[in-house]
N, C-alpha and C positions, 0 to 999 in steps of 0.2 A: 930162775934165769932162763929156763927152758921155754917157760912162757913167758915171757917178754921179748923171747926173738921168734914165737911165731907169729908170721904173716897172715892175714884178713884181708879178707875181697867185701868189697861191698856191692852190693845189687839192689837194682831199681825196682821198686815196690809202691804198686799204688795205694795210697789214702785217700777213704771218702770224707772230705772234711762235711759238716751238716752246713747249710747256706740258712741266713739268716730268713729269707721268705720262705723257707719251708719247702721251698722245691728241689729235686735231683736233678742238675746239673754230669752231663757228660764234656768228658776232657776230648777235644780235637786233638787231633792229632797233627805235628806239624813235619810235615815229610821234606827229609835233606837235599830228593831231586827238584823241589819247586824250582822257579826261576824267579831271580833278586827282582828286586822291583825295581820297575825303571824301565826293565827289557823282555816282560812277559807280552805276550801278544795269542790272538785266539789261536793260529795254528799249534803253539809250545803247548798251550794250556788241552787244546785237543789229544795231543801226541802223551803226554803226563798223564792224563787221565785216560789212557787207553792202556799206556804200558800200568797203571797201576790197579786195571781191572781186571788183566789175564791173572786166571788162575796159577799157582805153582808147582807141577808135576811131585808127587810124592818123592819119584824116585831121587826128585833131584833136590831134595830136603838136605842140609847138612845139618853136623852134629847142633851146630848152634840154633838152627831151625828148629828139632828136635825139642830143644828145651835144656841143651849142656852147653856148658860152657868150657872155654878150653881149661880151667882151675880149678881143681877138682873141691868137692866139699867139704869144708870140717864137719865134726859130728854135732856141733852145738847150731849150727846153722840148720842140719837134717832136722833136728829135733823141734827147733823153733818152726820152720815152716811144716813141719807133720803138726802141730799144736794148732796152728793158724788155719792147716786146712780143717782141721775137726773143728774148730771152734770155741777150744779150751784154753779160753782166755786166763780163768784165775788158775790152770794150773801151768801155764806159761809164764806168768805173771812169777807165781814162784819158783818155777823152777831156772828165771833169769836172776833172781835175787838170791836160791843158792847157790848157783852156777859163780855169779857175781864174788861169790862169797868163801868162796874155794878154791876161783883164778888168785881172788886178792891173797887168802893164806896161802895159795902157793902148794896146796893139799893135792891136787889134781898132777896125775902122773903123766909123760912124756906120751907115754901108749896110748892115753887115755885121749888123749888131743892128736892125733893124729885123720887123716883126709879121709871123708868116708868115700867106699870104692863108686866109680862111678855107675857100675851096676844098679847100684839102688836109684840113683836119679833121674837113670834111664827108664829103666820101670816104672818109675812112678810117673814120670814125663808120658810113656805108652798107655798107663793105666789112665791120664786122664787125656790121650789121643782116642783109646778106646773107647773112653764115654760118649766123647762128641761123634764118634765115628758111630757109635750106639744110637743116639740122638739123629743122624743124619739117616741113619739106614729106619728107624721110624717112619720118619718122615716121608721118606722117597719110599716105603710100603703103603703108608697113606696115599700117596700122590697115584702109584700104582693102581689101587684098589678103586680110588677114581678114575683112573684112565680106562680101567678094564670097563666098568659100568657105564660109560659115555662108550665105551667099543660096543656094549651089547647092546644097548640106546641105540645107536648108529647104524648098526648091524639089522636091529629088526625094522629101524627107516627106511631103509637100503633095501630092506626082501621089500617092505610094502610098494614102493616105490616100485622096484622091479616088477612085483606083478600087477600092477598098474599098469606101467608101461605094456606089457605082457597082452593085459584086455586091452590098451587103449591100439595096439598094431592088432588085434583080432579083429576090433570093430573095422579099422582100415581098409584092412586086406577085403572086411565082407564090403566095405561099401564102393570100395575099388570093382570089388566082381561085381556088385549091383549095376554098378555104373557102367560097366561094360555091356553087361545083359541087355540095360533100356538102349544104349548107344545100337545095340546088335537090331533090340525092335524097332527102335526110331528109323535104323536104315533099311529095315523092310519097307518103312510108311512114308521113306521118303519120295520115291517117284511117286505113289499115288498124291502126295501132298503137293508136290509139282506139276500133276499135271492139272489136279484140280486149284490150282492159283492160277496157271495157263488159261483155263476154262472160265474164272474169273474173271482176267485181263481181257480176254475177247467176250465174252458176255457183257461186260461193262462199255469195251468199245465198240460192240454192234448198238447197244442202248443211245449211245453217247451220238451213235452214226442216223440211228434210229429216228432221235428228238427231231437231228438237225434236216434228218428230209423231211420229217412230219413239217418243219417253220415253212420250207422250200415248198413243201406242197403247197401249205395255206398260204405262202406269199403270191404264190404261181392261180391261185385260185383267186385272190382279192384282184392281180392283176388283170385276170382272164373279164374279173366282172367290171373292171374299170374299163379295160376293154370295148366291153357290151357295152357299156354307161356311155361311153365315146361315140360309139357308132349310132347312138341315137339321135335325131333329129333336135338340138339346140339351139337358142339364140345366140345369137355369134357376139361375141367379149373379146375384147382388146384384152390381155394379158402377157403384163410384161415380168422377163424370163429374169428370175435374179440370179445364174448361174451363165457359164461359158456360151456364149454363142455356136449353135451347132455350124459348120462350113453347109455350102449348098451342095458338097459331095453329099453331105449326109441326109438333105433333105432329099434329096434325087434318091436313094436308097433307103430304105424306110427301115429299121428294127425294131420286129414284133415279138423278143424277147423281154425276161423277165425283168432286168433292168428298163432297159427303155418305159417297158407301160409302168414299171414303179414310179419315177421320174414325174410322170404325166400326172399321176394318182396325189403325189405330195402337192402339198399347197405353198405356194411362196407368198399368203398374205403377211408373214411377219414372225417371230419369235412366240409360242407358244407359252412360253415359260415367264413374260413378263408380267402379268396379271392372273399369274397361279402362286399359290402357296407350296413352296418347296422344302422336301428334307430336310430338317436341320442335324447340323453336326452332333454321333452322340456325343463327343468330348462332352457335351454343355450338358445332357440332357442325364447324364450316368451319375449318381455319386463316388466321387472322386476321379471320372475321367475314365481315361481310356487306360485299360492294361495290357498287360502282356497275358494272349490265351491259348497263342501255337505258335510253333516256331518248329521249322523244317530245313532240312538242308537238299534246299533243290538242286545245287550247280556244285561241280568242283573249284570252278571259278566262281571270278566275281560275276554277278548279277546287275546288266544294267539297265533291263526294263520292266514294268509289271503293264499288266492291260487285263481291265476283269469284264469279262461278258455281258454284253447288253440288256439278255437277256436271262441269263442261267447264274448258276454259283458254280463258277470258272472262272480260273485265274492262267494265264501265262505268261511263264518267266523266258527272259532273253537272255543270254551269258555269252562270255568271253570262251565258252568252250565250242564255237562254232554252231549251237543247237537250240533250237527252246523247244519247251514243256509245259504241256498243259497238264492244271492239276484239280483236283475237287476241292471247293473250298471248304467244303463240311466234314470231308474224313483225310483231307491232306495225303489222296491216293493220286498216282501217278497214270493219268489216263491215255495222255498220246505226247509222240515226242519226233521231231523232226529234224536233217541233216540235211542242207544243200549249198550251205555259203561256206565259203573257203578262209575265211577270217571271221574275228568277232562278231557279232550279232548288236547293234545300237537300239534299237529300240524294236518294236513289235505294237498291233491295233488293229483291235476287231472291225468289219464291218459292222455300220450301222443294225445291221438285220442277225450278225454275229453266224454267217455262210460262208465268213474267208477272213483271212488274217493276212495279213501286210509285214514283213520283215525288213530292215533294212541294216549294213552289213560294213564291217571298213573294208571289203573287198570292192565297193562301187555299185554292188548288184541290189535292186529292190525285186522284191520273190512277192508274188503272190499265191497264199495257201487256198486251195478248195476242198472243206472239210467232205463235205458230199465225195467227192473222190480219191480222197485220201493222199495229195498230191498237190506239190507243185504244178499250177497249172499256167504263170507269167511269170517275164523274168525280164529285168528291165537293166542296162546298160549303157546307157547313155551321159551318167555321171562317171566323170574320171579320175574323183578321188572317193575316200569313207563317206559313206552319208550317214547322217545325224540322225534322224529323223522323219519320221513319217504322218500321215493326219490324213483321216476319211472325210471328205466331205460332207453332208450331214442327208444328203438323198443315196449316199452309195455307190455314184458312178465313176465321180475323178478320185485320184490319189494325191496329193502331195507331200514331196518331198523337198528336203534341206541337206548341201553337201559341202563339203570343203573346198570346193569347186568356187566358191562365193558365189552362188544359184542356186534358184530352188525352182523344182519342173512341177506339172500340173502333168499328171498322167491320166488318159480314157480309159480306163480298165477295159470298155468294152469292145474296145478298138486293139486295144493293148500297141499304143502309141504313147509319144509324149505330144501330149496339147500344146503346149507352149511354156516358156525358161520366162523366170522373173529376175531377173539383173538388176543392181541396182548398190547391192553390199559392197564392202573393197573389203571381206574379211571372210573368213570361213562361217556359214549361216551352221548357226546351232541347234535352230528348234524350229518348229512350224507350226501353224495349229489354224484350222478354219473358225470361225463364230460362229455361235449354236443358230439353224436354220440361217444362213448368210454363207453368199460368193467370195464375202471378205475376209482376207488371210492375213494373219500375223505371223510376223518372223524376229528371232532377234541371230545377233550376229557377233562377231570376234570383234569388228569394229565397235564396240562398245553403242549402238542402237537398237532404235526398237523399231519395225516397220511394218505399216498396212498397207495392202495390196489390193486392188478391184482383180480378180480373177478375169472380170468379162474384158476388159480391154488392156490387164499386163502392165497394170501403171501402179506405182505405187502414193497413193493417195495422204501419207500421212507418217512421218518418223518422229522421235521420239528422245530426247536429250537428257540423259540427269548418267547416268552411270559412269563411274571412271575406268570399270576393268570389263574384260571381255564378258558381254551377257551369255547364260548355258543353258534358259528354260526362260518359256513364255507359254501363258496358258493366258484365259478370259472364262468370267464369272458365265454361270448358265442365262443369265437375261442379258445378256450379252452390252452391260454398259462398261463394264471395268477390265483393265490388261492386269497382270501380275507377269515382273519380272525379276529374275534374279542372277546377278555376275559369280563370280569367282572367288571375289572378295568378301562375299556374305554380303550382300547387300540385294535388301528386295523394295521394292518399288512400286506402288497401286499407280494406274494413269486411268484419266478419264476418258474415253473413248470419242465423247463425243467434241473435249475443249484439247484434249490432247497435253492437259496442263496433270502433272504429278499430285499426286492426293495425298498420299502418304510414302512413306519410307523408314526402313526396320533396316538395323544393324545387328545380325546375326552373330557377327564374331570375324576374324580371321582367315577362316576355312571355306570352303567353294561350297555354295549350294547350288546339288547336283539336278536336284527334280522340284517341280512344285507342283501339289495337289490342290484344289478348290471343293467345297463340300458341296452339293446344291443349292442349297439358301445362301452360298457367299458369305458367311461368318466367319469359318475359320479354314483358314492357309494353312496347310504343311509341308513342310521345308526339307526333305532333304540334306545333312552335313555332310561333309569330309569327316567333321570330326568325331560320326559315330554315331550324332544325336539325330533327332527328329524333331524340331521345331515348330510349335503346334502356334499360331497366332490369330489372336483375337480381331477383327477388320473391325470391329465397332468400336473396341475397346483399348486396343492394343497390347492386350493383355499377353502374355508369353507363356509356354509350359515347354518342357523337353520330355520327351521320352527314350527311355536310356533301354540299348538290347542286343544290338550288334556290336561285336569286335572289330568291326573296321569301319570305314566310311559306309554313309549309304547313299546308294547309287540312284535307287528309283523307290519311288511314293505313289498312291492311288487310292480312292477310297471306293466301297464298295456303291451299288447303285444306289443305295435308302442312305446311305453316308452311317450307318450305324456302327459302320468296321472300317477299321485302316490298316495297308497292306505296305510293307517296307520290304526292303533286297538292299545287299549291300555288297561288298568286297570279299566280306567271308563267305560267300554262295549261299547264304539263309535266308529264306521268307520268313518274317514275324509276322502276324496276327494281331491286332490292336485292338480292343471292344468293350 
């Protein structure tokens, strides 16, 4: 009766059932915090899985955590899981089927079934907290025993590193004082080093001063014998003057300077150049053209003229910095350099004999240089706005110039007068240029023409129609039959000189072509851009090429005397080198 009013707890026990493919299968587990379906959403599902990943502090284990339960054990239950944990199946197996067998007869006394204390469940519950707690402290000794030997791994990286670093700030420190040391000798050698660059600069320009009286001598001596040659008893010849008419002030006063007998000495039978074989362009002559072989930066400014010596390898740059410079064409050294305009500098041009150089200025002023003296030695005033432009007559005595004034004067150097104003434009004249051995001047102008001038009697002989936008450069071939012009708009233009009828015409692009070069045999034209480029054109062919080198526009173009080199300046203050 005793046993059949005690009470049994039953508890939850897992069974591994065998799964028919042969595989172990684990039970999930299905947790009572989830959220019902229908209203789970990623934040819930985030917040669930976080609170279900924090560890549980031991201290706050309760009994049931433990492994007790709040009802205590009978003893047939103690017995059956101590069997279960050993593994003694068949003697479990009997000892349920005597047990069985004892409840049924009723043999088994009241004592005998009574709760085993929870002491022992406890225990046994710690005894397999302690294994796993065995098991864990393993494992975190392993993990240790790794941590230490990646420490001493680390550790000896760490010294090597260190003294590494260690030589690498020794080698520093000596080459820091090394550098000091030479810095200490360099500054001993530096004034000797300055003065012998000083001693260079004036060596070079005594040489430079040297050449140019040596030409002045022998020009001073051809004259002297022309002279002679004069004063000799000759048959008397009609010879008519193809240049300005002298006034009969000037005949009443005679000058027996070097100009003057130069003058007398040139021949005005005609253009030398038409029945010779001239330079041709190397563009043609190089494989693959012309490259880039120097490039210097002459000006702070832009550069907006070049002029290269008649007779020497010299170049001179014009700029918007008030100044130009003369340079060597062959070592790109800086040999003399001048200051007397009070504004930009427009263009610059040797004399014919290359004993003086011609400036002109948007302050109004045209200067004339005399290398032999080192000096300003004319200064001319009489235009009242920027002049453009300037051009040597081809004997070396007049100057002409181009102003914004819409006039272009005919100056006597030797007078240092203005000979007489050519009128005629209604726009600001932009460019000027005499024809080779000829009294005859070309002009172009903001009025969109092109104009020829008789210097001898101030008429203008011949204008010129095809351009829609203000012309900026006018030049003429060396045998003097062809004009080349070019506007604003990219547009250049070949006229025949003698029909006055347009020959050809090239459309550059967009951008203002600033300068234009001729090569001596009249092949090929180079164009100056705005837009950076250089524009290289075939006249027989019409063939095109660009050459690409400045940063900015380029301002002024020239080719050297054998046409084998071409010289460019642009906006960014750079001479390039073309060959």
């Amino acid at each position: 009766m005793n046993a059949v009013m005690e009470t049994y707890y039953l508890q939850e026990e897992l069974l591994e059932v065998a799964s028919d493919d042969g595989f172990a299968y684990e039970e999930v587990p299905v947790h009572e915090s989830s959220v019902s379906s229908g209203e789970e959403d990623l934040e819930t599902a985030l917040h669930n899985l976080q609170i279900a990943s924090q560890p549980v502090p031991l201290k706050q284990l309760s009994k049931t955590e433990l492994g007790t339960s709040g009802h205590p054990e009978v003893v047939e239950d103690f017995l059956r899981n101590y069997l279960v944990k050993l593994g003694m199946k068949n003697t479990l197996n009997c000892f349920e089927a005597e047990w069985y067998e004892l409840s049924r007869n009723g043999k088994l006394e009241s004592h005998q079934l009574q709760h085993l204390p929870d002491i022992y469940s406890q225990n046994r519950k710690l005894e397999e907290k302690v294994e796993c707690l065995k098991q864990d402290l393993l494992s975190y000794q392993n993990a240790a025993r790794l941590a230490k030997e990646k420490y001493v791994r680390l550790k000896k990286e760490c010294d090597y590193h260190r003294m590494h670093h260690r030589r690498v700030v020794q080698e520093k420190n000596k080459l820091i004082s090394d550098i000091k040391r030479m810095k200490q000798h360099f500054s001993s050698y530096e004034p000797t080093l300055k003065q012998l660059k000083q001693k260079y600069e004036n060596a070079t320009r005594e040489k430079m001063l040297a050449s140019l009286e040596r030409d002045r001598a022998l020009s001073e001596v051809g004259c002297l014998q022309s002279t002679i040659h004069s004063l000799q008893p000759v048959e008397p010849q009609t010879e008519k003057s193809t240049f300005l008419a002298p006034s009969s002030k000037d005949q009443e006063s005679p000058n027996v300077g070097p100009f003057k007998a130069q003058v007398k000495e040139i021949s005005d039978s005609g253009n030398p150049y038409k029945n010779k074989q001239l330079p041709v362009c190397g563009h043609l002559t190089r494989t693959g053209g012309f490259q880039q072989t120097k490039a210097f930066q002459a000006h702070k400014y832009s550069v907006n003229s070049l002029c290269v010596h008649p007779k020497k390898e010299l170049i001179v740059t014009a700029s918007d910095d008030h100044c130009w410079k003369m340079w060597a064409i062959s070592s790109g050294d800086l040999l003399m350099s001048a200051e007397g305009h009070s504004d930009w500098l427009s263009h610059a041009d040797f004399h014919p004999l290359g004993l003086m150089l011609a400036t002109t200025s948007g302050d109004g002023m045209v200067k004339v240089w005399d290398f032999q003296r080192g000096q300003c030695t004319m200064t001319f005033t009489d235009h009242q706005q920027p002049v453009w432009d300037c051009s040597w007559h081809w004997k070396g005595e007049f100057l002409a110039t181009a102003a914004m004034d819409h006039c272009c004067k005919i100056w006597d150097v030797e007078r240092g007068v203005c000979h007489s104003t050519l009128r005629g434009h209604v726009n600001s004249v932009n460019a000027v240029n005499f024809l080779p051995y000829s009294s005859t001047l070309c002009t172009c102008s903001a009025d969109k023409t092109v104009s020829l001038w008789d210097t001898r009697s101030g008429l203008c002989v011949n204008t010129f129609y095809g351009h829609q936008h203000s012309c900026n450069d006018v030049i003429c071939n060396f045998k003097g039959t062809s004009l080349f012009s070019a506007d604003c708009f990219g547009t250049v233009i070949c006229w025949d000189i003698r029909t006055g009828v347009s020959q050809m015409k090239w459309d550059t692009g967009q951008q203002s072509i600033n300068s234009l070069a001729i090569d001596p045999a009249g092949g090929v034209l180079a164009c100056a851009s705005s837009d950076g480029l250089v524009h290289l054109i075939d006249v027989g062919s019409k063939k095109e090429w660009l050459l690409e080198g400045h940063r900015d526009g380029v301002q002024a173009v020239c080719y050297s005397m054998q046409a084998e080199s071409l010289f460019t300046a642009g906006s960014d203050g750079q001479v390039i080198a073309w060959q």
